[in-house]
C-alpha positions in Angstrom: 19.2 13.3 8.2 16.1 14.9 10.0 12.2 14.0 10.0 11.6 16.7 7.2 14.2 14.8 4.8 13.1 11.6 5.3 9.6 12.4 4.4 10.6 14.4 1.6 12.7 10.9 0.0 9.5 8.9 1.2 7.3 10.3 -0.7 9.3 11.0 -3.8 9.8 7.2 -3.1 6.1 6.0 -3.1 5.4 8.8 -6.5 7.9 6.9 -8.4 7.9 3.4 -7.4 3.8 3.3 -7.1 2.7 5.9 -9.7 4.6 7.6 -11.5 8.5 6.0 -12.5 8.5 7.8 -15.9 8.7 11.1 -13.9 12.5 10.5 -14.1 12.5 8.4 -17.1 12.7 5.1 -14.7 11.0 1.7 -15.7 9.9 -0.9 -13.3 10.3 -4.7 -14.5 7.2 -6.7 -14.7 7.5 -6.8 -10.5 7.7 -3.4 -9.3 11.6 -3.7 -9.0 13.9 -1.0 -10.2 17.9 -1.1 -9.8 18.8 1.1 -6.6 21.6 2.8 -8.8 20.0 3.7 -11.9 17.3 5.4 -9.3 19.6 7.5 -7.1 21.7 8.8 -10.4 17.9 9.7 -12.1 16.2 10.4 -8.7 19.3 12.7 -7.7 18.0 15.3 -10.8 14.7 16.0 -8.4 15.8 14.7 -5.1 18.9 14.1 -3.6 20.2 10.8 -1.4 22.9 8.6 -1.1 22.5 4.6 -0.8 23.2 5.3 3.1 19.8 7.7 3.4 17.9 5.2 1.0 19.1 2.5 3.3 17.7 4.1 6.4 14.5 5.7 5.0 13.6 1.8 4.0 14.6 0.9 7.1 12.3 3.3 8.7 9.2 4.2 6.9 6.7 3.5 9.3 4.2 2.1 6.9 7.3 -0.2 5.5 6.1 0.6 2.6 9.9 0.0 0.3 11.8 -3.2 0.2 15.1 -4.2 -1.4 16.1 -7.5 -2.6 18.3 -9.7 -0.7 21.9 -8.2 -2.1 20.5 -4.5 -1.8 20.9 -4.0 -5.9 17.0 -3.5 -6.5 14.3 -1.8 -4.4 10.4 -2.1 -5.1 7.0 -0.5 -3.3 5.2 -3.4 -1.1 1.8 -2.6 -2.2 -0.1 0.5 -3.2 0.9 0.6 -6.9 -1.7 2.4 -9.2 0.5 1.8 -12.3 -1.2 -1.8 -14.3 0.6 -5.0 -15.2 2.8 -4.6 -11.9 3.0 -8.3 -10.6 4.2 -8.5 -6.8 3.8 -12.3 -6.7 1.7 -12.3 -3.7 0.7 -15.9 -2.8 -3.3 -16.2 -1.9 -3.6 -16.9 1.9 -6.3 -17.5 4.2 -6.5 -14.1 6.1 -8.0 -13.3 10.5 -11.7 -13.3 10.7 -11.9 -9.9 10.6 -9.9 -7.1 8.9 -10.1 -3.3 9.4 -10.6 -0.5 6.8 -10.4 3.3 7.7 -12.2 5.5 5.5 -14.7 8.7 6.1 -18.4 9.8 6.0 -18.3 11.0 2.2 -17.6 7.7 0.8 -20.2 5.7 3.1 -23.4 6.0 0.9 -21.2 4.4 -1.9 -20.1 1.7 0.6 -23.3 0.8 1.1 -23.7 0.4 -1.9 -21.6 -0.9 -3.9 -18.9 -2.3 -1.1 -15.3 -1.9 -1.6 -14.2 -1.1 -4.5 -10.0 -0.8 -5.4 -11.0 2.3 -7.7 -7.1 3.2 -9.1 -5.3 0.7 -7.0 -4.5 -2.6 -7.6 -6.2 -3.7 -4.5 -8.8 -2.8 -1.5 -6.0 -2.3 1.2 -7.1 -3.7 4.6 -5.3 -3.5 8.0 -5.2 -6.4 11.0 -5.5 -3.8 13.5 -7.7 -0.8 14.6 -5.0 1.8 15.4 -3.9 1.1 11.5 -7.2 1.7 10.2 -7.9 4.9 12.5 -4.7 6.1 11.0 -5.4 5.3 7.4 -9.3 6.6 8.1 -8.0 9.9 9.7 -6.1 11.0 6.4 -9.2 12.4 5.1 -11.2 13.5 8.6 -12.9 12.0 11.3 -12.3 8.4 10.4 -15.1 5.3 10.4 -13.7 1.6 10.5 -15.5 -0.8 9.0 -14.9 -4.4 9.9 -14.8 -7.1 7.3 -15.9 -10.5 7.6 -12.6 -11.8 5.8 -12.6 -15.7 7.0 -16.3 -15.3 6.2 -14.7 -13.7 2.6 -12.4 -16.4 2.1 -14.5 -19.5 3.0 -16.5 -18.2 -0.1 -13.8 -18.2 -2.4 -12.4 -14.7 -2.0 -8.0 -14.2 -2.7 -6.5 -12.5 0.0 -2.6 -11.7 -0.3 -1.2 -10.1 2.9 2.0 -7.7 1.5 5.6 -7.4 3.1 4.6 -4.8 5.2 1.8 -6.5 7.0 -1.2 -4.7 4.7 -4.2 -7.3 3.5 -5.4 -7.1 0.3 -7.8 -8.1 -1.8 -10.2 -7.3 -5.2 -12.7 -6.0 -3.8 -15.2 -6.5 -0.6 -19.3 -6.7 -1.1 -21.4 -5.0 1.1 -22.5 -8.2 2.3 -19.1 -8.8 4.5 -18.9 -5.2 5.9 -20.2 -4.6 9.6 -21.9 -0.9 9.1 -23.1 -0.8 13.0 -19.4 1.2 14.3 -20.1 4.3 11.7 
């Protein structure tokens, strides 16, 4: 399987499993799982792979962004979902001192303003590390990284989940905990 095929299965993946499932008539239980079988048969109509590709486009997605459960039978999306009343039983835990978010010039003014906000997600997605952020940032252009004050965040009763793949999350972050001085 080349590049060009796994990206294609990738993001076919992330369509159905974070947006859109009823694209091929596919229904997520209550926590983002969906059996890997009835997938391939209905994914197969759009987009073709066998357990084996499946296996080693979950394996590796550089965002690891797709995880099965322990017998391989189900696979789910980490985080990322914009589809409601998806419950990935993330456990609140206290997160570094600081996070990262990547993000670009347009959206600032409204940063300012109002802080982070998880407009059609399910949460603000923050990252541990700068090379993460400049990624995530760089997406739309010449990416700014804001840092966030998350211990500061947390200390005042903020939740903060951190998902299988290593991405923070959380509600939403105020202006107040955002460090404007690297833009």
């Amino acid at each position: 399987m080349n590049e060009k095929e796994i990206k294609i299965i990738s993001k076919f993946l992330s369509l159905i499993l974070r947006h859109n499932p009823e694209k091929i008539n596919l229904t997520l239980d209550e926590n983002g799982w969906v059996d890997v079988e009835e997938l391939i048969k209905k994914a197969n109509k759009k987009v073709r792979f066998s357990m084996e590709e499946l296996e080693h486009v979950v394996a590796t997605n550089n965002k690891k962004r797709f995880s099965f459960n322990d017998d391989k039978t189900k696979i789910r999306a980490n985080q990322g979902h914009s589809l409601k009343n998806i419950n990935l039983e993330f456990e609140n835990t206290s997160p570094p001192d600081f996070l990262y978010h990547g993000t670009v010039a347009k959206f600032m003014d409204a940063i300012r303003e109002t802080g982070l906000q998880k407009m059609s997600r399910q949460h603000v997605h923050l990252s541990k590390d700068l090379e993460t952020s400049i990624k995530v940032g760089s997406r739309r252009g010449k990416p700014i990284i804001l840092s966030v004050r998350a211990g500061d965040m947390y200390k005042k009763g903020y939740e903060f989940y951190c998902s299988a793949n290593g991405v923070w999350l959380t509600d939403a972050v105020p202006s107040e905990f955002i460090d404007f001085k690297n833009e």
